[in-house]
N, CA, C and O of each residue as an XYZ file, in Angstrom:
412
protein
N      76.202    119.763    185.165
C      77.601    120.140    185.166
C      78.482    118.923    184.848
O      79.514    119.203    184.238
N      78.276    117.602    185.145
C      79.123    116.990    185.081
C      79.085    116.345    183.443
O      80.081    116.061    182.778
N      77.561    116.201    182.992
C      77.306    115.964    182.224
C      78.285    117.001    180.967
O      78.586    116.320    179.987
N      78.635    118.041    180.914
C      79.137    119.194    179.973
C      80.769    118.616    180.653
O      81.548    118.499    179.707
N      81.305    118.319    181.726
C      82.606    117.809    181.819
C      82.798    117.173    180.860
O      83.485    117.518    179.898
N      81.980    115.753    181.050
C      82.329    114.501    180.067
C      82.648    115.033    178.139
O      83.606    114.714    177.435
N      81.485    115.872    177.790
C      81.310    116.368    176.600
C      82.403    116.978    176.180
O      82.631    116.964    174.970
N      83.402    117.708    177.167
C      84.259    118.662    177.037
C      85.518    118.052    176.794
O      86.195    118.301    175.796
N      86.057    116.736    178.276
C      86.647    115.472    177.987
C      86.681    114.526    176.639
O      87.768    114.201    176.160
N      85.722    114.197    176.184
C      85.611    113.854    174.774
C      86.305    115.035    173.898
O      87.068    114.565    173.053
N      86.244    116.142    173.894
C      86.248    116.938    172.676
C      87.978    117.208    172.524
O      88.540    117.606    171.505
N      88.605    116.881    173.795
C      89.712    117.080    174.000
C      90.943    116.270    173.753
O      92.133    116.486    173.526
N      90.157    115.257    173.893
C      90.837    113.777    173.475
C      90.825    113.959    171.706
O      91.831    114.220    171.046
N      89.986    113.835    171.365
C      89.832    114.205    169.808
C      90.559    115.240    169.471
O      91.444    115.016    168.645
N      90.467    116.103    169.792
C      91.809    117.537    169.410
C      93.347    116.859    169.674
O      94.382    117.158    169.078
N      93.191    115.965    170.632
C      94.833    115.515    170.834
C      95.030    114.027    169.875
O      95.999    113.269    169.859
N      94.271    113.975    169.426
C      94.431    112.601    168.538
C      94.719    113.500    167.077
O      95.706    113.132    166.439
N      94.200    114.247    166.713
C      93.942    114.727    165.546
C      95.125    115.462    164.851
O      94.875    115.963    163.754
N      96.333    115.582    165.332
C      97.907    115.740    164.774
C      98.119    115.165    164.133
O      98.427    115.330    162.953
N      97.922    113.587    165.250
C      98.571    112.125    164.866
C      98.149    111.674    163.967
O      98.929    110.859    163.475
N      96.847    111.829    163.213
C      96.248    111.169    162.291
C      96.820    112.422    160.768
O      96.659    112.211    159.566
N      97.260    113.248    161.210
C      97.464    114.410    159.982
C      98.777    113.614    159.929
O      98.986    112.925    158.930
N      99.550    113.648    160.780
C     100.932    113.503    160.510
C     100.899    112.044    159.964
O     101.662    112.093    158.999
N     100.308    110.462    160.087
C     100.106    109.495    158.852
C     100.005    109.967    157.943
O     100.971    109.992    157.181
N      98.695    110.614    157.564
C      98.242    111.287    156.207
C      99.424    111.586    155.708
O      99.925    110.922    154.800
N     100.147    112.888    156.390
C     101.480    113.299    155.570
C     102.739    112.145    155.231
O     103.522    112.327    154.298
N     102.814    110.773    156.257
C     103.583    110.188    155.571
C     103.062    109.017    154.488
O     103.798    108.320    153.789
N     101.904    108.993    154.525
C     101.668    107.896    154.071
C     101.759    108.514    152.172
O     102.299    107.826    151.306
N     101.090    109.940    151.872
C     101.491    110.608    150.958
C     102.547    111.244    150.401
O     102.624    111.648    149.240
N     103.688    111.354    151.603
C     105.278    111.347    150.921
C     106.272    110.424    150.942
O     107.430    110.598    150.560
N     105.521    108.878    151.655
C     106.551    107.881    151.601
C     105.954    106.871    150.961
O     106.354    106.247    149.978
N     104.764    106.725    151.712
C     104.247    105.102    151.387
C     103.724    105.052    149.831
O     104.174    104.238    149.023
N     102.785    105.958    149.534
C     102.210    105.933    148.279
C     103.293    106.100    147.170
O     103.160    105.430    146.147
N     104.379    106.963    147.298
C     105.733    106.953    146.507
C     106.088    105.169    145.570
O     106.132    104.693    144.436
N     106.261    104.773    147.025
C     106.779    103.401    146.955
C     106.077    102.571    146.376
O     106.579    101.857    145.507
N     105.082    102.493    146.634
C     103.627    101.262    146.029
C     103.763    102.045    144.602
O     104.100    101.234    143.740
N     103.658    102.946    144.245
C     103.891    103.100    142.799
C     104.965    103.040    141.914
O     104.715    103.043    140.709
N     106.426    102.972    142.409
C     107.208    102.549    141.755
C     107.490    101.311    141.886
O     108.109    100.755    140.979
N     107.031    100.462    143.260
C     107.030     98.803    143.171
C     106.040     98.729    142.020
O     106.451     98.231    140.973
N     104.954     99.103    142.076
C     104.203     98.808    140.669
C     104.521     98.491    139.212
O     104.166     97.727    138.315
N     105.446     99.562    139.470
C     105.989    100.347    137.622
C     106.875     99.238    137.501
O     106.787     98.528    136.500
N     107.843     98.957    138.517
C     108.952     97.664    138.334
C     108.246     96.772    137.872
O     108.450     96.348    136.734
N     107.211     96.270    138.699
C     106.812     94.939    138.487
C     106.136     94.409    136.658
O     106.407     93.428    135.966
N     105.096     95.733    136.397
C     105.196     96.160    135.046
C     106.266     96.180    133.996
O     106.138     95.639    132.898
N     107.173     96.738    134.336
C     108.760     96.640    133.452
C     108.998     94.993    133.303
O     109.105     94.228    132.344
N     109.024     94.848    134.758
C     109.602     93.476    134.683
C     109.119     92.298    133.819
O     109.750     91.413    133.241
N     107.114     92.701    133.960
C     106.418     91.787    133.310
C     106.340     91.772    131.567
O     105.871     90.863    130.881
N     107.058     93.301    130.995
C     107.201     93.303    129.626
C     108.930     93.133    129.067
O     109.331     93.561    127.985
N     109.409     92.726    129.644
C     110.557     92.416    129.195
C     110.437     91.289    127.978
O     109.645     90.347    128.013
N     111.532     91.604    126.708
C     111.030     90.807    125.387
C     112.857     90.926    125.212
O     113.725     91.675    125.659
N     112.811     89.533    124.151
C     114.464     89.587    123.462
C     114.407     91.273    122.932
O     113.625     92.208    122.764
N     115.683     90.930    122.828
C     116.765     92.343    122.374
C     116.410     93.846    123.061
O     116.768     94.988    122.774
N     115.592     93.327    124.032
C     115.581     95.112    124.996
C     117.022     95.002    125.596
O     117.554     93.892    125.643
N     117.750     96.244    126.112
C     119.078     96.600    126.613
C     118.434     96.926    127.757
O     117.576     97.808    127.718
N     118.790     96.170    129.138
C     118.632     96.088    130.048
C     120.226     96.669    131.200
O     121.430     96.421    131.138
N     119.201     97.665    132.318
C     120.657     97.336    133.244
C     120.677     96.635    134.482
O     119.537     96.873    134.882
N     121.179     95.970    135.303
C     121.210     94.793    136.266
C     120.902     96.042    137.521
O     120.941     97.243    137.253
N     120.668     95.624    138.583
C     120.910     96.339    139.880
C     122.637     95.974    140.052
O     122.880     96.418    141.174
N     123.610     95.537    139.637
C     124.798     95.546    139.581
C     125.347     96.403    138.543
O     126.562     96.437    138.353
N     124.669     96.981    137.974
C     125.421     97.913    136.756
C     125.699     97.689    135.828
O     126.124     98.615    135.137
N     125.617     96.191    135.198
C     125.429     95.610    134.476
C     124.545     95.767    132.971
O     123.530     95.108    132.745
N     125.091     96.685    132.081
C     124.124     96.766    130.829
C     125.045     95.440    129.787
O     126.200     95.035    129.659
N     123.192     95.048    129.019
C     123.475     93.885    128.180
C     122.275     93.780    127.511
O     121.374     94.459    128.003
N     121.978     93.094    126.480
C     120.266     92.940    125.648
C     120.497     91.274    125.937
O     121.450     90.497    125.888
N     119.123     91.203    126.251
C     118.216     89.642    126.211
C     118.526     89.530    125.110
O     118.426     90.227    124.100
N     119.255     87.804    125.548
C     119.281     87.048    124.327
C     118.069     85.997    124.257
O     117.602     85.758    123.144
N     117.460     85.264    125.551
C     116.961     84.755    125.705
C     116.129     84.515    127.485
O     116.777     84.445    128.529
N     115.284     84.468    127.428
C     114.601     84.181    128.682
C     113.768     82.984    129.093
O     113.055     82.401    128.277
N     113.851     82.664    130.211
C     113.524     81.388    131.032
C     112.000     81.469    132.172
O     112.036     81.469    133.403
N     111.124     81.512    131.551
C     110.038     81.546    132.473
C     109.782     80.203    133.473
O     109.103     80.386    134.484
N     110.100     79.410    133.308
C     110.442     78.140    134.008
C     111.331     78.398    135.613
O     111.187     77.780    136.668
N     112.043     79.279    135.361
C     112.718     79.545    136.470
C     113.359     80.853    136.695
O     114.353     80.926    137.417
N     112.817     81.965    136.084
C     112.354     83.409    135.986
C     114.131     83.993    135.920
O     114.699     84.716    136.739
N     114.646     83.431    134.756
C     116.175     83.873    134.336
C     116.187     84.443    133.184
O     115.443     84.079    132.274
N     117.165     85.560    133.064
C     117.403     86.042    131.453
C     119.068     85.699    131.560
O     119.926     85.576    132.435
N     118.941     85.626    130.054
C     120.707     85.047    129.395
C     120.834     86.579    128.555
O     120.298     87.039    127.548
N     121.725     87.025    129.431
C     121.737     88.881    128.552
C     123.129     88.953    127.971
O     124.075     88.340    128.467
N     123.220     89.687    126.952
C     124.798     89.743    126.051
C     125.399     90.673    126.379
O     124.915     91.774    126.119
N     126.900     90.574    127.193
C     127.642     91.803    127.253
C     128.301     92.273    126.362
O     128.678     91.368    125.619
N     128.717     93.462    125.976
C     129.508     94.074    124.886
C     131.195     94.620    125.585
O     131.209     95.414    126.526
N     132.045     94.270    125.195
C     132.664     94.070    123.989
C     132.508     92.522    123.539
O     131.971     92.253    122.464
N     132.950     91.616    124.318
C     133.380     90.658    123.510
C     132.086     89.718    123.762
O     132.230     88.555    124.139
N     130.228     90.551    123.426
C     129.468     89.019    123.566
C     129.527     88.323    124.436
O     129.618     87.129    124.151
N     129.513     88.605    125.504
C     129.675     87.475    126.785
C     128.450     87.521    127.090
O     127.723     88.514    127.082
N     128.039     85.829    127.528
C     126.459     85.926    128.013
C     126.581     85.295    129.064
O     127.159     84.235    129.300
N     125.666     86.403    130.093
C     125.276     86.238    131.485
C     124.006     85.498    131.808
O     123.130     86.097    131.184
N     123.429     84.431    132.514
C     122.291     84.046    132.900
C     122.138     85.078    134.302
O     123.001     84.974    135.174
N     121.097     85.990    134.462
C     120.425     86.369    135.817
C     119.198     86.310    135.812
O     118.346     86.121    134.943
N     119.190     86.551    137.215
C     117.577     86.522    137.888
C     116.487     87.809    136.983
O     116.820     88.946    136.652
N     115.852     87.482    136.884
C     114.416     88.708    136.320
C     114.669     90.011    137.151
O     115.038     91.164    136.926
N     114.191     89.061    138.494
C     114.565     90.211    139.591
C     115.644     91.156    139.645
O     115.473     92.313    140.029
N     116.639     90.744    139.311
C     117.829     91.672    139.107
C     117.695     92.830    138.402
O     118.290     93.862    138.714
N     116.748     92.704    137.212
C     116.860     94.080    136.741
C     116.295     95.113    136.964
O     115.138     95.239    137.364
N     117.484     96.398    136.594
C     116.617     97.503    137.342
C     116.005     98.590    136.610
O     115.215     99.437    137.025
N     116.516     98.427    135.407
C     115.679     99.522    134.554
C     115.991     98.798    132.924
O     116.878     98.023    132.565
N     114.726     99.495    132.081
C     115.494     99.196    130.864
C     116.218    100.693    130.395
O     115.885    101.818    130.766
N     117.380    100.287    129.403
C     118.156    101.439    129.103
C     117.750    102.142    128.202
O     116.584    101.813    127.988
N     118.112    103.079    127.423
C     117.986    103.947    126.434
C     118.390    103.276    125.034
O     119.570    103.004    124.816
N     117.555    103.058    124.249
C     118.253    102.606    122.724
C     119.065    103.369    122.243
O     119.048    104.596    122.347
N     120.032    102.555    121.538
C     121.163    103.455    120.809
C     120.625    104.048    119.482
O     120.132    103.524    118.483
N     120.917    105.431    119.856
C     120.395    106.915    118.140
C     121.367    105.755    117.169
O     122.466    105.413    117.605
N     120.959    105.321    116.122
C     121.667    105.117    114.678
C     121.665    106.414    114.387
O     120.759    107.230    114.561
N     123.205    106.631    113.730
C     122.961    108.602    112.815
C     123.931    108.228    111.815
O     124.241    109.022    110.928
């Protein structure tokens, strides 16, 4: 008898653990894995950046590489209207933009 307690004790503990481990599962597949794949994709973007892509800043900032600084991980990007060039961080950027349709 006591022996089938213990067995029963075990089985119960495991049924009450076994939510907790569903409910990780569920976040780790609607939050965590989300994230690790778009930190990915950034880091990718970031690592193909080339002159004359049109870039936009995490400030809102759209401009095309004029030139870049691997020495100290800066781009010199051109604003439009009047050509103004910005030096920022790599890091700063947050997407590249859409090329402009010629028609």
């Amino acid at each position: 008898m006591l022996n089938s307690f213990f067995q029963q004790d075990s089985a119960n503990q495991l049924a009450g653990f076994l939510p907790i481990l569903v409910i990780f599962g569920i976040f780790y597949l609607l939050l965590f894995r989300p994230m690790q794949k778009q930190k990915k994709d950034t880091q990718t973007m970031l690592s193909q950046l080339a002159n004359g892509h049109i870039v936009v800043t995490s400030g809102g900032i759209v401009g095309t590489i004029v030139s870049m600084s691997s020495s100290d991980d800066t781009l010199v990007i051109r604003v439009k209207p009047d050509n103004i060039k910005l030096q920022i961080a790599r890091s700063s950027v947050a997407a590249l933009a859409k090329e402009e349709t010629k028609s």
